[in-house]
C-alpha positions in Angstrom: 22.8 142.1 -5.8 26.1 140.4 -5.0 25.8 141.3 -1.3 22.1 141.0 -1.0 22.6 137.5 -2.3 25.6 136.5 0.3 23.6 138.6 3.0 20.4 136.1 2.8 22.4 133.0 2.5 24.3 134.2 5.7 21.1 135.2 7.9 19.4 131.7 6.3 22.1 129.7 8.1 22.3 132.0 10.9 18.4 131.5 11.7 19.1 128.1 10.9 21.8 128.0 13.8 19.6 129.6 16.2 16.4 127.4 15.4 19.3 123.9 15.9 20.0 125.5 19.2 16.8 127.1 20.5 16.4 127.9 24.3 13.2 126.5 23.5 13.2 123.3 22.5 17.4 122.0 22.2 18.5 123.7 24.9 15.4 122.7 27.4 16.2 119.2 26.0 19.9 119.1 26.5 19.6 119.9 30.2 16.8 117.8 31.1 18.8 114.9 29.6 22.1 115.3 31.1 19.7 115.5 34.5 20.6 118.8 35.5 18.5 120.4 38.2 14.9 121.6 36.8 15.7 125.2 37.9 18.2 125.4 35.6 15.8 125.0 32.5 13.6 127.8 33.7 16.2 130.2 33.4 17.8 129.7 29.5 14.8 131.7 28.1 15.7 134.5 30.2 19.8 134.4 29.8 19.6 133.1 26.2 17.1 136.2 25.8 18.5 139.0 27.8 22.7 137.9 27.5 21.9 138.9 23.9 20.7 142.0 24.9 22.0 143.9 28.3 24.9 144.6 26.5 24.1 146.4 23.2 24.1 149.9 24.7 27.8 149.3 25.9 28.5 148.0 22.4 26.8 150.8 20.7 28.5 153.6 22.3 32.0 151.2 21.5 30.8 151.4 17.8 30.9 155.6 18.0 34.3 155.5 16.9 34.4 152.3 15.2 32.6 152.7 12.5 33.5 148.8 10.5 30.6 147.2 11.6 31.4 144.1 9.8 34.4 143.8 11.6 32.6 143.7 15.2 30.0 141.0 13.6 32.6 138.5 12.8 33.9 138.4 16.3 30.5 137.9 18.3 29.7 135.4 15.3 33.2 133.5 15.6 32.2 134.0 19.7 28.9 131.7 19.0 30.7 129.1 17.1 33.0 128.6 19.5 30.4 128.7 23.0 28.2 125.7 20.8 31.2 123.8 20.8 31.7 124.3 24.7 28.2 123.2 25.2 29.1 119.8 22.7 31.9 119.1 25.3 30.5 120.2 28.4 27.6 117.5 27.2 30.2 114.5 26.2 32.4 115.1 29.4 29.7 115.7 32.1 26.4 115.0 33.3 24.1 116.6 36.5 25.0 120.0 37.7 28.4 120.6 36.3 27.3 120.2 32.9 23.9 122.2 33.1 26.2 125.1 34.5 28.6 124.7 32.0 25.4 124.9 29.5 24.6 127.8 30.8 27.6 129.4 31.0 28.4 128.6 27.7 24.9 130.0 26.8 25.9 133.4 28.7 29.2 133.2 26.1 26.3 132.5 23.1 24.1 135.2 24.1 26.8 138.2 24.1 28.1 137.1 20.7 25.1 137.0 19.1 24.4 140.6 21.0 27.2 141.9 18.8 25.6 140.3 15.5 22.3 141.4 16.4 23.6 145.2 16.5 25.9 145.2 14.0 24.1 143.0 11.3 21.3 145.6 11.3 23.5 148.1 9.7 24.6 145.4 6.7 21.0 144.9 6.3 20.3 148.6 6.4 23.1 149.1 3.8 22.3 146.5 1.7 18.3 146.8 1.4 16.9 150.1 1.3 13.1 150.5 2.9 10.5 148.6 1.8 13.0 145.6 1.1 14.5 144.5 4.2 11.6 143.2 5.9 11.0 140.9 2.5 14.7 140.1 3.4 14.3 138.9 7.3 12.0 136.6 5.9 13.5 135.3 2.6 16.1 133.8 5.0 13.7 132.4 7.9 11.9 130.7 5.4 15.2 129.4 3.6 16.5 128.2 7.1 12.8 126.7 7.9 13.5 124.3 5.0 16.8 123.3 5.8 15.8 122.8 9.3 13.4 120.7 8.5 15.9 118.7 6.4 17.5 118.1 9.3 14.6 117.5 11.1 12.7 114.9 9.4 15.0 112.2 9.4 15.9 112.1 13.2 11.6 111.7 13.6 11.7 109.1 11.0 14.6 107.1 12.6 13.8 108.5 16.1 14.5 104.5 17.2 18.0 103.9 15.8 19.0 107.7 15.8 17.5 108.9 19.9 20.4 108.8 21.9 22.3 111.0 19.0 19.8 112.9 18.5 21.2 116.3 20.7 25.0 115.4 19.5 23.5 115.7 15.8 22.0 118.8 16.4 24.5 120.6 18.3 27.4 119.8 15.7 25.4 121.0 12.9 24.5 124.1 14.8 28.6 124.5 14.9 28.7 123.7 10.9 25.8 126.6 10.3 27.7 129.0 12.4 30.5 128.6 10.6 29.2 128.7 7.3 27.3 131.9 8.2 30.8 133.4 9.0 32.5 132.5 5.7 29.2 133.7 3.7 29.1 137.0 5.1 32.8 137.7 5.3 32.6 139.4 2.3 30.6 142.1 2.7 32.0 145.0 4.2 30.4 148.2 5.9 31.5 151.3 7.1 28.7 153.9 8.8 29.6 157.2 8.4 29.3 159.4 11.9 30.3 162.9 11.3 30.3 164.4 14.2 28.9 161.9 16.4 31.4 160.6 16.8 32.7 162.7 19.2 29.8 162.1 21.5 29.2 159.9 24.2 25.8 159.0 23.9 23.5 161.1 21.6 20.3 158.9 21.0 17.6 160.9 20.5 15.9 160.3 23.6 12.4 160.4 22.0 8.5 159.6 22.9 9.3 156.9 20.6 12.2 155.2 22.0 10.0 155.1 24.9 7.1 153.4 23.7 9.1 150.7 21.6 10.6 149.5 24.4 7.0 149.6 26.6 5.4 147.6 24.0 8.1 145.5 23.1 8.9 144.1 26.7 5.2 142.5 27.1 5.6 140.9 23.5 8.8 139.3 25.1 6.3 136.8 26.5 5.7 135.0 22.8 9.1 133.6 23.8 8.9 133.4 27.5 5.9 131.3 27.4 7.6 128.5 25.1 9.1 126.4 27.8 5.8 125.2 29.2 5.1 124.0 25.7 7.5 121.5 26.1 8.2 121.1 29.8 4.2 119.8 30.0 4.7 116.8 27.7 6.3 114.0 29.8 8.4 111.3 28.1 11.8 110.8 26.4 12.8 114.6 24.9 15.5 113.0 22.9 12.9 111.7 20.9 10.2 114.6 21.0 12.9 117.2 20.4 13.1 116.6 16.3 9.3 116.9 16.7 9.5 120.2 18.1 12.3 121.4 15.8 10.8 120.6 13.1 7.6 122.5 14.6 9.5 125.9 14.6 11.1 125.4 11.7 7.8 124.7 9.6 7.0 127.8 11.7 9.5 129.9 9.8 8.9 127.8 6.2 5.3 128.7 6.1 5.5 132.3 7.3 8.3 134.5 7.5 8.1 135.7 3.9 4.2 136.3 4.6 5.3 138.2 7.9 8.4 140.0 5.6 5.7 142.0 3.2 3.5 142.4 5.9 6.0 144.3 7.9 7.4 145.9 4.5 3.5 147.4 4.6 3.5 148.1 8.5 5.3 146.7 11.6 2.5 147.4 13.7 0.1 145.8 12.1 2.8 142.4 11.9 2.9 142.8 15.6 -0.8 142.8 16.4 -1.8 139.8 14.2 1.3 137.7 15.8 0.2 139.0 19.4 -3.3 137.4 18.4 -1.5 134.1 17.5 0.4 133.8 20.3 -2.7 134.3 23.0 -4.5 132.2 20.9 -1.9 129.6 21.2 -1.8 130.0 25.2 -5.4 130.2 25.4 -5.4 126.8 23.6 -2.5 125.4 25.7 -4.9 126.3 29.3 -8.0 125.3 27.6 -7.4 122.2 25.7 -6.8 119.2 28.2 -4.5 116.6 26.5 -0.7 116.3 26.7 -0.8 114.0 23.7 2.7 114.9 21.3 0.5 115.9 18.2 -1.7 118.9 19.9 1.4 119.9 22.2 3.3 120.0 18.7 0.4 122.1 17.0 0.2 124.4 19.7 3.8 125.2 19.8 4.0 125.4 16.1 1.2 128.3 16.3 3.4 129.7 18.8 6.3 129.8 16.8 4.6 131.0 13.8 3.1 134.6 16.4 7.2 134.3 17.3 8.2 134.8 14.4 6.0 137.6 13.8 6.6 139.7 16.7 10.8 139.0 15.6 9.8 140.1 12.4 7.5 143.2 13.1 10.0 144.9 15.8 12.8 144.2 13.8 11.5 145.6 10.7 9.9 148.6 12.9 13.7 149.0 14.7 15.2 148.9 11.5 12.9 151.8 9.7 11.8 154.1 12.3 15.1 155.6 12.9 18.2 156.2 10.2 22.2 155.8 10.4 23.9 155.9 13.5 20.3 156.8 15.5 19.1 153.9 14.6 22.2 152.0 15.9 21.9 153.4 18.7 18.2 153.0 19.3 18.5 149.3 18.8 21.6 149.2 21.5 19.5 151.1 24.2 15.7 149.3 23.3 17.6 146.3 23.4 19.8 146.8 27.0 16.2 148.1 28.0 14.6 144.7 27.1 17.2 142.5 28.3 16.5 144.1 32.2 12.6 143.8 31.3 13.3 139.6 30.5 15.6 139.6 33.8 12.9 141.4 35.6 10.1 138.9 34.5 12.2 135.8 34.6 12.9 136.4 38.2 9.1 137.1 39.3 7.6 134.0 36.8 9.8 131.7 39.0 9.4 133.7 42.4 5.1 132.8 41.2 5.4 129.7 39.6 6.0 128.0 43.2 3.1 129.3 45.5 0.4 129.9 42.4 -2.7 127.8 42.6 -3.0 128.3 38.8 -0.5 128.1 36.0 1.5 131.5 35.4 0.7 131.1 31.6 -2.3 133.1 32.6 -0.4 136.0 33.6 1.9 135.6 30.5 -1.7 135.5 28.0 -2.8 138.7 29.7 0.4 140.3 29.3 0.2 139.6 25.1 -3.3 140.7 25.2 -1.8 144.0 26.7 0.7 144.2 24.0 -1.7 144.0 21.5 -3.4 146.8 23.1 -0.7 149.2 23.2 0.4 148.7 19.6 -1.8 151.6 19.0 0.7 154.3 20.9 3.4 153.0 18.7 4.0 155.9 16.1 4.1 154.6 12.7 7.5 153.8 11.1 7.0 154.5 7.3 
């Protein structure tokens, strides 16, 4: 109960970490306010997204023989701490296109530590919640770090007039603070996956039907977080001052339902992943549809979205975590999640290729694509 106990108060302020520095909103922010060029904003979805991914297949067949996974989690988390802080100084130093690449280079650093927590972390969930729990778990700490986040959150909208130009320094340094207190949390627990032979294998995933289809479905829902960016992007005015609006959007996000999208999942994945699909294409549907760019609908919209986000993180998490056992389901995770990280590079590259010469907005393309996920939930095998 010990571990359990450390292991939510660790993902809490880990979720709360990656909320305070979200692609989405703080990131989109910090590079339209240090004037980098607009190009650059279009890609931190798709690095922040697929940097965190492209390399857990490497990283899984490195874990074969190393089988302290704790051990591997505390350098990519250490690896996060430390890129955040690049970004703080690469902000305070620079402006224009030297700092937006030193964002995003830093962001590249970000991405492939938290590819090593996202792999490993699985299997100190795994061990430390058996089925039927660790769904429950995921979000116990998303709504934990929702609250906090809004904390945070509340007071820089309050005293957006005294507090704007501070507003991205405040953030970022207490996205350094949660990283760090996510590393001392979770130092304590320890775990060991026992290989047998595997170990002596290169590469032994069970090349499966099922692997298959996870990783079909799950590249189109990768558009709940493609699509966020033109939530905020379409709202002109200061984004130092909108930005605590939109934080505290997602994080109200996560308050209100990732315990409701934990039991859900505990019940069925599938069925987390087609009621979140629904959200999000309603949520781009209303985007199209509704013509205002007034703060308060923008902000509703995007808090839909990030409620169907957190969803689709929860239901293919939860699926990931109890369709396959031990080191398969390591290993599946590595290779869906190199898989998905080329998928996000691969739609990235033709949303801005479209973007330009389009006579309509691409968020058309990204709603069909959800409604297409939603679809082909139904070839998903189920995971309990």
């Amino acid at each position: 109960m010990k571990q359990k106990n450390l292991l939510i108060t660790g993902l809490s302020l880990n979720k709360l970490a990656d909320l305070l520095i979200s692609a989405k909103t703080t990131l989109t922010a910090l590079l339209i306010s240090i004037g980098a060029p607009v190009w650059m904003v279009g890609w931190l979805v798709p690095i922040r997204e697929s940097g965190a991914l492209l390399p857990q297949v490497l990283i899984s067949i490195y874990l074969r023989k190393h089988t302290q996974r704790h051990i591997v989690w505390r350098i990519g988390m250490l690896t996060q701490t430390l890129s955040v802080l690049g970004m703080l100084l690469a902000v305070i130093s620079f402006s224009g296109f030297l700092a937006g690449m030193l964002v995003l280079i830093s962001l590249v650093l970000l991405s492939l530590g938290r590819s090593a927590c996202s792999l490993t972390v699985k299997d100190m969930e795994a061990d430390v919640a058996k089925k039927g729990e660790r769904g429950s778990l995921i979000g116990i700490a998303s709504t934990v770090s929702g609250v906090v986040t809004l904390v945070i959150a509340i007071p820089l909208v309050i005293y957006d007039g005294s507090l704007t130009s501070n507003v991205l320094l405040t953030v970022l340094c207490s996205s350094i603070l949660s990283f760090v207190l996510t590393l001392i949390c979770v130092w304590p627990i320890k775990t060991t996956v026992d290989l047998g032979d595997e170990a002596k294998k290169v590469f032994s995933v069970d090349f499966d039907a099922t692997i298959y289809k996870f990783i079909f479905v799950r590249g189109l829902f990768v558009h709940s977080a493609l699509v966020a960016p033109y939530f905020m992007i379409e709202k002109n005015g200061d984004v130092k001052a909108l930005l605590p609006i939109y934080i505290g959007a997602e994080a109200t996000a996560a308050l209100l339902s990732s315990i409701i999208w934990g039991k859900i999942a505990d019940r069925s994945a599938k069925l987390t992943l087609r009621i979140s699909g629904a959200l999000a294409l309603i949520s781009c549907v209303g985007l199209l549809m509704v013509q205002t760019t007034t703060v308060v609908i923008s902000a509703l919209l995007f808090f839909l979205l990030s409620v169907a986000h957190a969803g689709v993180r929860t239901g293919r998490k939860t699926y990931s975590l109890d369709v396959k056992d031990g080191h398969e389901r390591t290993e599946l995770v590595g290779f869906s999640n190199t898989a998905i990280g080329l998928i996000l590079l691969a739609f990235g590259a033709l949303y801005a290729v479209l973007t330009p010469v389009l006579s309509f907005s691409v968020v058309y393309i990204m709603a069909g694509m959800l409604l297409l996920a939603i679809i082909t939930t139904v070839i998903l095998p189920n995971e309990k």
